[in-house]
Structure formats: C-alpha cells, structure tokens
N, C-alpha and C positions, 0 to 999 in steps of 0.2 A: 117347206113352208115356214114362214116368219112365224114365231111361238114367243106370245108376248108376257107369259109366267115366263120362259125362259132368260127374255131380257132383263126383268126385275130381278129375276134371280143374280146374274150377272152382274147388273149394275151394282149391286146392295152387296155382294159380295167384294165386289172392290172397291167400294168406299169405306168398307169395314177393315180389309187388306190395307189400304192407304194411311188409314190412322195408327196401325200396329207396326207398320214397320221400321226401321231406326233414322231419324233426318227428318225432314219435313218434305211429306207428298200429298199432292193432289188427283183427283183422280174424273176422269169425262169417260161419259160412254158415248157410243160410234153405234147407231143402228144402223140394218140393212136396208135402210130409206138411203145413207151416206156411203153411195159405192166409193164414188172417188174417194174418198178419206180411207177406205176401206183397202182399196186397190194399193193405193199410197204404202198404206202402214203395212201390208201383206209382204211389199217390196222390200221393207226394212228389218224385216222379223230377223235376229241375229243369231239362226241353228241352221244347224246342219244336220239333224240330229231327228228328236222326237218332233218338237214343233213344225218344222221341214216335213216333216212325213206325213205329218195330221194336215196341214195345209196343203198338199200335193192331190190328199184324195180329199178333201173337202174344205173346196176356196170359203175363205174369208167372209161370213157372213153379218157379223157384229162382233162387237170386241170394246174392250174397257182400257184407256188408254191411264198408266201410272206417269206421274210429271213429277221432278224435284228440278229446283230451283237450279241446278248447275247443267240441268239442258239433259238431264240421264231420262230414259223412261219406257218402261216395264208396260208391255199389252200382255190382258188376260185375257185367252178365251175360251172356248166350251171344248167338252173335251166331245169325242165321238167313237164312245167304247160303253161298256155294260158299267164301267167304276163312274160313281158319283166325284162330281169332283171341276176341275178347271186344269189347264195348260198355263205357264206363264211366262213368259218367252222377254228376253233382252231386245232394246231396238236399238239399233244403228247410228250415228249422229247423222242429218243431212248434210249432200253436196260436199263431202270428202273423197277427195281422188283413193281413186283401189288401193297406189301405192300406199298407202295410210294405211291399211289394212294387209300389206304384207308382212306375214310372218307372223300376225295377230291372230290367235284359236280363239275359236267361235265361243263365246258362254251360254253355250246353250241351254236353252231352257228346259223346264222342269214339269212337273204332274204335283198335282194339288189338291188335296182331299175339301170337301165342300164345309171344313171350318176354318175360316178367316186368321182367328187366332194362333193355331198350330202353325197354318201355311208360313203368317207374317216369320215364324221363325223359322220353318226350313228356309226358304227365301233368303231371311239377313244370315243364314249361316252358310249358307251354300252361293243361291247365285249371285247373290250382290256381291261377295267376296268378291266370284268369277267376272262380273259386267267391271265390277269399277277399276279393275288391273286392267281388261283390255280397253276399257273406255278412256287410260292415262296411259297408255302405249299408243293406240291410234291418231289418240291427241297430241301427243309428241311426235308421234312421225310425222303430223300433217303440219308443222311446224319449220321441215325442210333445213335443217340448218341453224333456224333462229333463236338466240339463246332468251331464256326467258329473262324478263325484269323481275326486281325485286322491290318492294314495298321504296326502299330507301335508294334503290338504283334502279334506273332506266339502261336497259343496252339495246341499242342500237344496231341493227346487222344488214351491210351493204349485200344487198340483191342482183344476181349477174345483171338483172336490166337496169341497173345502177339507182333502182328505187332504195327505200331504207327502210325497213322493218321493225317494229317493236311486238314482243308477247307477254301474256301475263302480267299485263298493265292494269294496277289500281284506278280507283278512281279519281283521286285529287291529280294524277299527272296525266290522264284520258284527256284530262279537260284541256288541258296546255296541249299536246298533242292537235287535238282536234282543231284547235283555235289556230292552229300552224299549218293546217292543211293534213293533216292526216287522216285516213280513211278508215273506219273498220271494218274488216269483213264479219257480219252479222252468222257465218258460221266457223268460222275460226276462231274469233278473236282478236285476229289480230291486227294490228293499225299500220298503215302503209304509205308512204312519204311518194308521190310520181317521181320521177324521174323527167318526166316532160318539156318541164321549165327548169334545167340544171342551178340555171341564174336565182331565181324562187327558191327551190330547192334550197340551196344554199343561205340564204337569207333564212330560210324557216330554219335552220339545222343550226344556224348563227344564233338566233331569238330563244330557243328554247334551252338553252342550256343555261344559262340566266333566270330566265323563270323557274325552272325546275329547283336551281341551286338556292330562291328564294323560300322554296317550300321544304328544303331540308333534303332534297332529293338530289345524289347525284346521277351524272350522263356516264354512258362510255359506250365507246364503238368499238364494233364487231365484225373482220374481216372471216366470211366462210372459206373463202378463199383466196388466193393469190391476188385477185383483182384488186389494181390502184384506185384506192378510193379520190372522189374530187378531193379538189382544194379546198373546200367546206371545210374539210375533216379537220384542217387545221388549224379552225378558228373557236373548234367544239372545246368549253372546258375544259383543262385535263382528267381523264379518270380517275376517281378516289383512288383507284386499285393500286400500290405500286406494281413496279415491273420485275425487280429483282427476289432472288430468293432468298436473300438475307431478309429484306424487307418484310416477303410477307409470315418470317417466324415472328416476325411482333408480337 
C-alpha cells in the first residue's frame, strides 16, 4: 500500500542529496500514481548487483529521479530491509544501441544511510567516480567511428551510407551546421549531413567550410574507412592539420 510519510520522506531526502553533491543537480519525484515513468526508469536502473536484486523482489513503486545538466541521472529509492536508509542506483542514457554498452561494467548502485549529507559523500566518492567513467565509455562507443570536434576544429567523418557526421560540437558552429542541413540526434548528440541529395550534400559541405573559417573554426574530414569520399571532399577547406611528421613537431 502507497505510504505517503514514506514519499515525503523520500522526496525531502533527495532534494537534500541534490544540493550536497558535487556539479549542479536537480532533483523530481515519481509517485506511484506515475507507473509508466516508473516502469520506464525501472528499465534503466544501471546494476546488476544490489539495486537489480531489490527491484527483482520489489517492482518500482516510487522513486526520486537526480538530473545534471550533461544528461547523467541518479534514481533514489526505498530500501526493503530492517536498515533505515535509501538505494541509489546509476541510469542508463536512452536509445543507445547494446553495442554501446559492450565491454561497459555496470556502476552499480549503492545503500544509503537516511542522512542526506554523509550519502552526498559516499555517492561523490564512490559511485559518481563509477557512473561518470562508464557514462564516457558508452558515449564513445555510441559514436561508432566518429571522431569528436574541438572547440576550434570541426571533423567531419564520412559514414558507410555516405552521410557525414560531426560530434562534440560547440555551439557557435551547431548553428552553421544546422543552417546547412544537419541533423541532431537529441540522444547522441550528434549532427548528421543525409546523404540523399549527394548534389545538396555537397553544396552544404562546399558552404560551410567558409562559414566556419569566418568564426575562427577550422574543417577537416575524416575517413573511418577505406571508402572514397564524393568529390565534395575536394572542394572542403584544407585541414589546419598538416600531414607530415616533420610538420607536426612544430
């Protein structure tokens, strides 16, 4: 039965949790009114371990969702043993393929005594270490290939379906990007050129290397593999990078 001292309890303890921990977090509670969100976030809980076990014999019935700004976020819930106290378990990113997650150990979650303050520091000393190494492994792998941009360089990575790819894209060259026909996937990250209109294509991949080079930003293309890029490629900027290895002891 729903126990509504229980949910204030809950709530009030990870609002307290949110403010103690290190970064800037927010924090929403999930009551057992909100199955689907519940059902959702149950799916994502990222153990194998303790939390895994405590959900196995007792589904998901409310829970306190932790948010920081770069997409990470940390569900607290009740524990269901004789110790006072809370679970707090890592989530998952959505809509990343398994491959992403191969080869990735689980950070699993941890046991939480019922003050806010001590937790916030087991927490920043244990599992955040643990979430935020596998949460920039899974992110790299779901990247496929594609090499990230830098603040001052954009790269470019020709895609087997002959689309083009950028990651780790700031925001003053997003904007050029998008204005060219680039896509973002809203859980990636990252911006994507079709391939559809090779003709377009090209013209957009012609436009923006001019723009870019007006805001201080250089281009460079990125072959994953063997595959001959169009004849776009040959109209992009040349790469700040040189090529030889005299050159880049500069």
């Amino acid at each position: 039965m729903h126990d509504h001292e229980s949910s204030e309890r809950l709530a009030s303890f990870a609002d307290v949790l949110a403010d103690e921990l290190p970064d800037t977090w927010t924090s929403s509670y999930h009551p057992y009114e909100n199955k689907d969100d519940l059902a959702e976030l149950a799916g994502r809980i990222w153990d194998l371990d303790l939390v895994a076990n405590s959900l196995a014999e007792h589904p998901l019935q409310q829970a306190a969702v932790l948010r920081r700004p770069d997409g990470a976020q940390l569900a607290v819930l009740n524990r269901h043993d004789e110790r006072a106290g809370f679970l707090i378990a890592a989530v998952a990113p959505r809509a990343l393929t398994d491959e992403a997650y191969r080869g990735v150990h689980e950070p699993n979650g941890i046991a939480l005594t019922d003050d806010p303050f001590l937790s916030a520091e087991l927490v920043a000393g244990d599992l955040l270490a643990r979430y935020n190494a596998a949460l920039a492994q899974v992110r790299h792998n779901a990247l496929g290939g594609i090499q990230p941009s830098q603040p001052d360089r954009i790269v470019l990575t020709w895609q087997h379906d002959g689309s083009v790819a950028a990651a780790s894209v700031a925001d003053t060259a997003s904007a050029v990007l998008e204005a060219n026909g680039f896509v973002q996937d809203p859980q990636t990250g990252i911006y994507r050129l079709s391939a559809d209109d090779t003709r377009a294509q090209a013209r957009a991949l012609r436009k923006i290397g001019p723009q870019l080079d007006a805001l201080g930003i250089g281009t460079a293309l990125h072959h994953p593999s063997a595959r001959t890029a169009p004849a776009a490629a040959a109209s992009m900027p040349p790469s700040p990078a040189p090529r030889t290895a005299a050159s880049r002891a500069r």
